[in-house]
C-alpha positions in Angstrom: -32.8 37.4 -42.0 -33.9 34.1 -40.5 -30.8 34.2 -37.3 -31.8 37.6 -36.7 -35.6 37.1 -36.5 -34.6 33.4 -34.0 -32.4 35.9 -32.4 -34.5 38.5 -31.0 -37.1 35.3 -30.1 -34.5 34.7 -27.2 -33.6 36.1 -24.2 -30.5 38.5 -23.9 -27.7 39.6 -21.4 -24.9 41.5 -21.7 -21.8 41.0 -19.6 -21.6 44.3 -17.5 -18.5 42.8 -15.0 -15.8 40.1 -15.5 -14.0 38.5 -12.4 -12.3 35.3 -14.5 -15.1 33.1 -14.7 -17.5 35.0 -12.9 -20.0 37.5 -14.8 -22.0 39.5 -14.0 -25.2 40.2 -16.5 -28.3 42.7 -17.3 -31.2 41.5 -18.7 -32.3 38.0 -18.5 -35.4 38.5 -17.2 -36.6 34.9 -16.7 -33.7 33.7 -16.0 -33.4 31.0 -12.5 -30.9 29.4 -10.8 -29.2 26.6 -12.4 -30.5 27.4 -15.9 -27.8 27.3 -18.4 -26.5 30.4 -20.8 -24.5 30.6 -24.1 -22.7 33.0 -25.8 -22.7 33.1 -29.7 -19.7 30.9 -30.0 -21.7 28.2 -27.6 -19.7 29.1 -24.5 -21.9 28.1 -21.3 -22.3 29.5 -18.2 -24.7 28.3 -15.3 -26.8 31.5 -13.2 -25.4 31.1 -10.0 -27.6 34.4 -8.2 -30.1 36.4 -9.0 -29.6 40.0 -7.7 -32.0 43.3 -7.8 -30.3 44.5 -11.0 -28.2 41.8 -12.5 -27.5 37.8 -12.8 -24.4 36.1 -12.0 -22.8 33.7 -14.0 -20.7 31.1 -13.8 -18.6 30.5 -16.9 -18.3 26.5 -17.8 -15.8 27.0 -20.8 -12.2 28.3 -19.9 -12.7 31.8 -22.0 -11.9 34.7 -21.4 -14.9 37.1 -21.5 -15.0 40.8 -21.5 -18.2 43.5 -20.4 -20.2 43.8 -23.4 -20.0 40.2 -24.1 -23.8 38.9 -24.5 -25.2 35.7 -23.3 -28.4 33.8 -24.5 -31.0 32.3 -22.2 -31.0 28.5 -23.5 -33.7 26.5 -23.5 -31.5 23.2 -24.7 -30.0 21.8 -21.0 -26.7 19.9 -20.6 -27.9 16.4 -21.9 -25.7 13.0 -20.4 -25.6 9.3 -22.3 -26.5 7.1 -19.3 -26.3 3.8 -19.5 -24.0 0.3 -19.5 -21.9 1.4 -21.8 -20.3 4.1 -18.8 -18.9 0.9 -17.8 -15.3 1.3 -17.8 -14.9 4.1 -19.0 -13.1 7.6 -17.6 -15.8 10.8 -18.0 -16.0 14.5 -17.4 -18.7 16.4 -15.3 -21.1 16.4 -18.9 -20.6 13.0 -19.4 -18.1 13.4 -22.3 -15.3 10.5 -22.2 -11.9 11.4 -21.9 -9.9 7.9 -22.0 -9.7 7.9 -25.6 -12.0 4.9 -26.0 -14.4 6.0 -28.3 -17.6 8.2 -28.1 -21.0 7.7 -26.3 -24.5 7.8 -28.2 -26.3 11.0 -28.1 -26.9 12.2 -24.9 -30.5 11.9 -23.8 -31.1 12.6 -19.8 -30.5 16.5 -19.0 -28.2 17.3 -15.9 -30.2 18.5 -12.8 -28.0 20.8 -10.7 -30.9 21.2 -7.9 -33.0 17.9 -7.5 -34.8 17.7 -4.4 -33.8 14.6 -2.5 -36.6 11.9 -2.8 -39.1 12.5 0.4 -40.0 10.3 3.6 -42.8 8.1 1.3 -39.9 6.8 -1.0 -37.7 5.4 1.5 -37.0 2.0 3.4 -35.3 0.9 6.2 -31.7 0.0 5.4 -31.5 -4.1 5.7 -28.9 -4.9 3.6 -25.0 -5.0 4.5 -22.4 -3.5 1.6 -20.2 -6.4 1.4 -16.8 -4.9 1.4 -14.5 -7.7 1.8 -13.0 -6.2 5.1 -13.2 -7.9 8.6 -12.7 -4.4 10.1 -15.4 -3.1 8.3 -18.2 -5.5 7.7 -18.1 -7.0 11.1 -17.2 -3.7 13.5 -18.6 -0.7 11.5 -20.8 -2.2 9.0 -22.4 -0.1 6.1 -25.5 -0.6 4.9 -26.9 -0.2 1.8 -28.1 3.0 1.3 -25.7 4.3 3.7 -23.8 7.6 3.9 -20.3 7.0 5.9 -17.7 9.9 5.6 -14.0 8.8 5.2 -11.5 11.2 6.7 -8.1 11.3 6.9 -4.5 13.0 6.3 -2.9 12.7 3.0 -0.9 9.1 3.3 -3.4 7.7 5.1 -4.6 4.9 3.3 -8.1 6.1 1.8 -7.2 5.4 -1.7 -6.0 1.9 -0.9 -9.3 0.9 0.9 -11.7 3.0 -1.6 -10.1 0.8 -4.5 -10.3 -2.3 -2.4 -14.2 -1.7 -1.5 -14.7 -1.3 -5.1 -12.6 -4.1 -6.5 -14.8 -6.3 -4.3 -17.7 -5.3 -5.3 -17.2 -7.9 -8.4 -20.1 -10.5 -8.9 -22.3 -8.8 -6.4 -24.6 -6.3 -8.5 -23.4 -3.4 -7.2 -22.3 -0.6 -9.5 -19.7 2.0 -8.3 -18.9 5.4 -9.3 -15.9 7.4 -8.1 -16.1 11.3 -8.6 -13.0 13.0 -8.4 -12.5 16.5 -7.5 -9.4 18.6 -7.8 -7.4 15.4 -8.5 -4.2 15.7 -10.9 -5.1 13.2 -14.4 -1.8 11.4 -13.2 -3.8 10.4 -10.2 -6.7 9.2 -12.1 -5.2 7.4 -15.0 -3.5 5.1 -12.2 -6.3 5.0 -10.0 -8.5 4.1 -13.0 -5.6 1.6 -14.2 -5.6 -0.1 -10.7 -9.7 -0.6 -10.5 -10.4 -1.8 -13.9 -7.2 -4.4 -14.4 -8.8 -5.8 -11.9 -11.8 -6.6 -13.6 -13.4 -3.6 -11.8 -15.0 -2.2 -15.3 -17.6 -4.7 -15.8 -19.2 -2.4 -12.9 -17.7 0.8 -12.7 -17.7 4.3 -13.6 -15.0 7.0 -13.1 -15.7 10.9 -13.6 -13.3 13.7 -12.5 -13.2 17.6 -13.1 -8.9 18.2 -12.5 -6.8 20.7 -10.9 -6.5 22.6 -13.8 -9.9 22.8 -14.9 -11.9 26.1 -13.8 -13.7 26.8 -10.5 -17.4 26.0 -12.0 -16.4 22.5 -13.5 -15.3 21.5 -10.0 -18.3 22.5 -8.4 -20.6 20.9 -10.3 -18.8 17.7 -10.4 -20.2 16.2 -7.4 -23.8 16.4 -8.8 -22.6 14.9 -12.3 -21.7 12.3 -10.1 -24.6 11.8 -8.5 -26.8 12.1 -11.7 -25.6 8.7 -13.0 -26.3 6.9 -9.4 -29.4 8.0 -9.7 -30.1 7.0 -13.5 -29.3 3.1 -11.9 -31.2 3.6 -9.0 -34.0 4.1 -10.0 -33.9 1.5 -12.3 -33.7 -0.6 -9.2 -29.8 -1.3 -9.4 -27.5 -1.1 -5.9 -25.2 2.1 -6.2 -21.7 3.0 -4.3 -20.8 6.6 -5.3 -17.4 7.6 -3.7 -17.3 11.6 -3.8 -13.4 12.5 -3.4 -13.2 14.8 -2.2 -15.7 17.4 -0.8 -13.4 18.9 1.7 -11.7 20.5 -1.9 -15.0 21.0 -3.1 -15.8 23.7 -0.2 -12.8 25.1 -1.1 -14.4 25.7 -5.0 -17.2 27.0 -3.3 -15.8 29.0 -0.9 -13.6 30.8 -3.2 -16.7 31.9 -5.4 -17.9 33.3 -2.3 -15.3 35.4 -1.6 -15.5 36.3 -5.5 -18.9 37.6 -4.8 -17.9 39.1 -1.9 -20.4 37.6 0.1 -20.7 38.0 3.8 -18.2 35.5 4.8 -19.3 32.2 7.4 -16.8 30.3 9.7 -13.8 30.5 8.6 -14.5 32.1 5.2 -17.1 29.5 4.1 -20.0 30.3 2.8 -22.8 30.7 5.0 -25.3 28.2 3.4 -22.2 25.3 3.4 -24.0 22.7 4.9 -27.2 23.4 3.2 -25.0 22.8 -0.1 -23.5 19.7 1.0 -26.6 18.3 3.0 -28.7 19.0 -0.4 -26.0 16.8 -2.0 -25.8 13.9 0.5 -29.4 13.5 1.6 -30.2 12.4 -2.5 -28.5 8.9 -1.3 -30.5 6.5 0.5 -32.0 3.4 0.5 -35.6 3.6 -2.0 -38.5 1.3 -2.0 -41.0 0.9 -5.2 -42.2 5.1 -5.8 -38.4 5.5 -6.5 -37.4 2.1 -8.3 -36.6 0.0 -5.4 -32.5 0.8 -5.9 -30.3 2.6 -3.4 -27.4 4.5 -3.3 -24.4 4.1 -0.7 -22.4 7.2 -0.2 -18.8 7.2 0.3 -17.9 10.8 0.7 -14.3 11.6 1.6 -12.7 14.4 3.0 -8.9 15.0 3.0 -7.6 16.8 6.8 -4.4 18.6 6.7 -3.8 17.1 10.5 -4.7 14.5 12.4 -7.5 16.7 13.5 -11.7 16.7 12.9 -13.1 19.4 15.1 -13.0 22.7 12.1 -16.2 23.4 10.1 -16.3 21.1 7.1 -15.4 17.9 8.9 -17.8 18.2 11.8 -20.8 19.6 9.2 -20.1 16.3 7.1 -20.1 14.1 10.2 -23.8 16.0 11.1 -25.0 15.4 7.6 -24.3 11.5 7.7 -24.8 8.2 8.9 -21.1 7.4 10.4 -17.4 7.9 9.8 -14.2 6.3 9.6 -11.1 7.9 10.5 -7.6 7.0 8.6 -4.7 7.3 10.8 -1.5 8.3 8.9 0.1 6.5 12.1 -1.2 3.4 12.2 -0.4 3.3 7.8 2.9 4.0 9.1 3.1 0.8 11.5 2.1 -1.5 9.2 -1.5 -1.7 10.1 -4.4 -2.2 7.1 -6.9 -0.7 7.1 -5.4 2.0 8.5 -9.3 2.9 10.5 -8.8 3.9 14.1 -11.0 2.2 15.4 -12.1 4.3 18.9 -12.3 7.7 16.5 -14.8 5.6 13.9 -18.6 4.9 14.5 -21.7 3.3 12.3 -25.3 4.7 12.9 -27.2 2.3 10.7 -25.0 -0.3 9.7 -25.2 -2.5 12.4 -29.1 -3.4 11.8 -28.3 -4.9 8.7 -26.4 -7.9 10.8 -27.1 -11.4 12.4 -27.4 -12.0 15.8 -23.8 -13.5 15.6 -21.9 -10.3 13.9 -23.9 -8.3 16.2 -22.6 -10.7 19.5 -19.4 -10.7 17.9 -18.9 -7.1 17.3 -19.8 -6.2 20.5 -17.4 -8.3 22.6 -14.5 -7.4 20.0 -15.5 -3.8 20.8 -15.3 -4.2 24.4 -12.5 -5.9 24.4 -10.3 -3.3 22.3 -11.4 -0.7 24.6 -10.0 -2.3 27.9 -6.8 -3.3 26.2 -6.5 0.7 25.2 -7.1 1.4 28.7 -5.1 -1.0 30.0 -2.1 -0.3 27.4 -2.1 3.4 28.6 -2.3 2.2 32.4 0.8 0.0 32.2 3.0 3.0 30.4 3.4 4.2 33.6 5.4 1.4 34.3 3.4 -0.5 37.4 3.1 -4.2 37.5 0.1 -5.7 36.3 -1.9 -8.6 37.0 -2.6 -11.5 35.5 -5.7 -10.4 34.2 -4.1 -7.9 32.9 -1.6 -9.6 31.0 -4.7 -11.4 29.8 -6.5 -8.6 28.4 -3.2 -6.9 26.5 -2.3 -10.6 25.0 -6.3 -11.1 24.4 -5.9 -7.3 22.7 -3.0 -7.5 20.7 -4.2 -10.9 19.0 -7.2 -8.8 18.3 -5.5 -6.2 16.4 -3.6 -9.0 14.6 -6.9 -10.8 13.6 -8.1 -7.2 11.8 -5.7 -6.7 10.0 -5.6 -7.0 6.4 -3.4 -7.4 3.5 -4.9 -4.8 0.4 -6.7 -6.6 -2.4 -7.5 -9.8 -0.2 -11.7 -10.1 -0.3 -13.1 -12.4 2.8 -16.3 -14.0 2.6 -18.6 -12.9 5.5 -19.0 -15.7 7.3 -14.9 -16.2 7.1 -14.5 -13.4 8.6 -16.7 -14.3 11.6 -15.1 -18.1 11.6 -12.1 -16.3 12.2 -12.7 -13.2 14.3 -14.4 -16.2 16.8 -11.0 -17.9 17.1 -10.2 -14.7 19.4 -12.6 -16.2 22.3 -11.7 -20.2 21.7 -8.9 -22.2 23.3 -7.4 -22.3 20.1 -5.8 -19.0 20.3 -6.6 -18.0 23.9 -2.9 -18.7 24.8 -1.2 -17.8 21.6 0.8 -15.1 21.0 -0.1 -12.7 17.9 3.6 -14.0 16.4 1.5 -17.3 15.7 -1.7 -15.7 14.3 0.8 -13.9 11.9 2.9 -16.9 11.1 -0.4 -19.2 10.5 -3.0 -16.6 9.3 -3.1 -17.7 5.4 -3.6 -21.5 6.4 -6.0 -20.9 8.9 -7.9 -18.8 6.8 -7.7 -21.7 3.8 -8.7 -24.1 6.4 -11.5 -22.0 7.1 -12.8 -21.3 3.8 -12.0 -25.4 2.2 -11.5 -28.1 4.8 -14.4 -30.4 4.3 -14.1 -31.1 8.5 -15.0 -27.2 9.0 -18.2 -27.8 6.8 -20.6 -27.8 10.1 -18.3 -24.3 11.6 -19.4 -22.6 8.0 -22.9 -23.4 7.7 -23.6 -22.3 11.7 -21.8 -18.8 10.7 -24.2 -18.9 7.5 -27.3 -19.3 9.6 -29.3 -16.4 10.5 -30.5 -17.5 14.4 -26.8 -18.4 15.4 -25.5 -17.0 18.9 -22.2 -16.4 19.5 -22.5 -18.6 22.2 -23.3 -22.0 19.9 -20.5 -20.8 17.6 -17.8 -21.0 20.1 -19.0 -24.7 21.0 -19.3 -25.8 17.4 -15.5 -24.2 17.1 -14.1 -26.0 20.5 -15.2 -29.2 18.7 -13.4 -28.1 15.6 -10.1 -26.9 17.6 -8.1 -29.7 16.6 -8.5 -29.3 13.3 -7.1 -26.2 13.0 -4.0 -27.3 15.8 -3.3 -30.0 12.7 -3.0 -27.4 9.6 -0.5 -24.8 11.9 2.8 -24.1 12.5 3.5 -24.2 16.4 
């Protein structure tokens, strides 16, 4: 008598039409968007729209239901464990663990599918670099804390390799990363998870994932799991890099509900509110000051292209919703070159005020000088002779290239990185070829970093008033030193 008396106290709807996972419900009266559902075996479903005579659902259990079925309106939301002890571990979209490592407390912060992203008053002006280890990165297309940079790319190449990187790097520098994955096979996440925390990465780190074989809804909400836990840290003033991979497959989810619904189909069969459902997403990361716990959140999100091409729908609305983007170029991965980031396809918005005068000086010769060697390396395909200055400018260019590139899983200090980038514009190198940059790169670089004679180079590239100008005297001086620890 009692479960039929706490029964009628609730709201009910009964399941009228069943496309897999999407129902479609009478009653419900108070029911909203977002609010979650159960059936009497606990099933959930989120309400998805509201129409003149029905709700539709979205099923999160992989059940089969039938019409007739009835739903409850519940009150109780989807409730997450947040805290330190996420470190390490492997989680789905409701926070459950799924690396066999043992359970979580009780779950006590409820998952918000619709936050509004924090307004104008809680905001600050990104100041602070994301170290990432990378030459390419931190000293040509910097990212700032608080940042939101799109990585885009082929399949091959090399995202994966330079997200794990960026977050294996992040070690000793109170940041905390969390990697969402969306779509991806558990394969794919065991190793990616296996590569990040043998490397001491779970001190830090955080992985959730919704897989290929899980249902529609689970995928679709994944993204904002994702982004409920770099918020929890936030805004307990704590620096943030959530990597969302990818939400190119995540319009897929959502597109294919659409077409479920049989909603008036957008560009090329999107739905028509896709970048209000992505924008919503991405414009919760940002850079907070004291009303929002003085944390930020750096957004990595990454978006997988089926060709060597960014001009359809979801690629150009993702580079409209953020701050920059880095292209991946499955030919340059193929030639060797890492990161594999092409450079004249790639561009930072904010990142570069969070330099010094010097990366800033720096940057922008580098960048002017790689884009006269491109010109001057298509001019010369024609075969025509070129001119000394010419040959200048392709030897001056190639040593470039040679100078940014990386090997994976090396980490360079910042002001290494500039130390050595410099050496492009000094004597030392001027007349070398790239061969001896390759031969001598790891001894130059330990010189760099160690040799008690290069003590004045390192603290001039530390200092925040240094021109480029003063550190290519302080390096002529220095020249010698390095001539001693190479190879000729």
């Amino acid at each position: 008598m009692v479960t039929a008396e706490k029964t009628l106290q609730k709201e009910i709807g009964f399941v009228v039409d069943a496309k897999g996972y999407l129902l479609s419900l009478e009653g419900l009266p108070s029911a909203r968007i977002n609010d979650i559902i159960e059936d009497d075996n606990g099933n959930r479903a989120i309400v998805f729209s509201i129409e003149k005579d029905y709700v539709r659902v979205l099923l999160l259990s992989n059940i089969l239901s039938k019409a007739g079925d009835r739903f409850f309106l519940s009150r109780s939301k989807l409730l997450f464990s947040l805290g330190e002890h996420l470190f390490g571990r492997i989680v789905d979209p409701f926070g459950i663990p799924i690396d066999s490592a043992g359970s979580f407390p009780k779950g006590d912060s409820a998952l918000e599918f619709d936050r509004a992203a924090p307004g104008i008053h809680t905001r600050k002006e990104i100041d602070q670099s994301l170290q990432t280890g990378i030459t390419l990165i931190d000293t040509l297309f910097p990212i700032g804390k608080g940042q939101r940079q799109l990585l885009f790319g082929p399949t091959g190449s090399g995202k994966t390799t330079f997200i794990r990187d960026v977050i294996v790097n992040q070690k000793n520098k109170n940041v905390i990363c969390i990697y969402v994955g969306i779509g991806k096979p558990f394969s794919y996440i065991e190793r990616f998870a296996s590569s990040l925390f043998s490397r001491g990465a779970d001190s830090y780190s955080v992985i959730m994932s919704a897989f290929a074989n899980d249902i529609t809804p689970i995928n679709i909400i994944t993204p904002t799991a994702g982004m409920l836990i770099a918020e929890y840290f936030a805004d307990r003033g704590r620096d943030v890099l959530l990597i969302l991979d990818d939400l190119g497959t995540h319009a897929k989810y959502l597109r294919e509900v659409a077409l479920l619904m049989e909603m008036i189909p957008g560009r090329q069969s999107y739905p028509g509110d896709i970048f209000y459902q992505h924008a919503h997403l991405v414009e919760r990361a940002g850079n907070f000051n004291e009303h929002a716990g003085n944390g930020s959140i750096t957004l990595l999100p990454v978006l997988e292209t089926d060709i060597e091409n960014f001009t359809d729908l979801i690629p150009t609305n993702l580079m409209a919703m953020t701050d920059g983007h880095l292209f991946f170029s499955p030919t340059l991965r193929a030639e060797g070159y890492y990161p594999s980031i092409a450079i004249d396809q790639s561009v930072t918005r904010v990142g570069r005020q969070t330099q010094t005068l010097l990366q800033k000086q720096l940057s922008t010769r580098v960048m002017v000088l790689l884009t006269e060697y491109k010109k001057q390396q298509e001019y010369t395909q024609f075969g025509t002779s070129v001119s000394l200055k010419t040959r200048h400018v392709l030897q001056q260019g190639a040593l470039a290239h040679e100078l940014l590139r990386q090997d994976p899983l090396s980490n360079l200090r910042y002001e290494t990185q500039i130390i050595f980038l410099c050496l492009l514009f000094n004597t030392f190198l001027s007349h070398r070829e790239a061969s001896f940059t390759k031969k001598n790169r790891e001894k130059i670089i330990t010189a760099i970093q160690t040799d008690s004679r290069l003590e004045g180079v390192r603290s001039l590239a530390k200092a925040s008033g240094t021109t480029l100008d003063a550190m290519l005297k302080e390096l002529e001086k220095n020249a010698r030193v390095l001539e001693s620890i190479c190879q000729p």
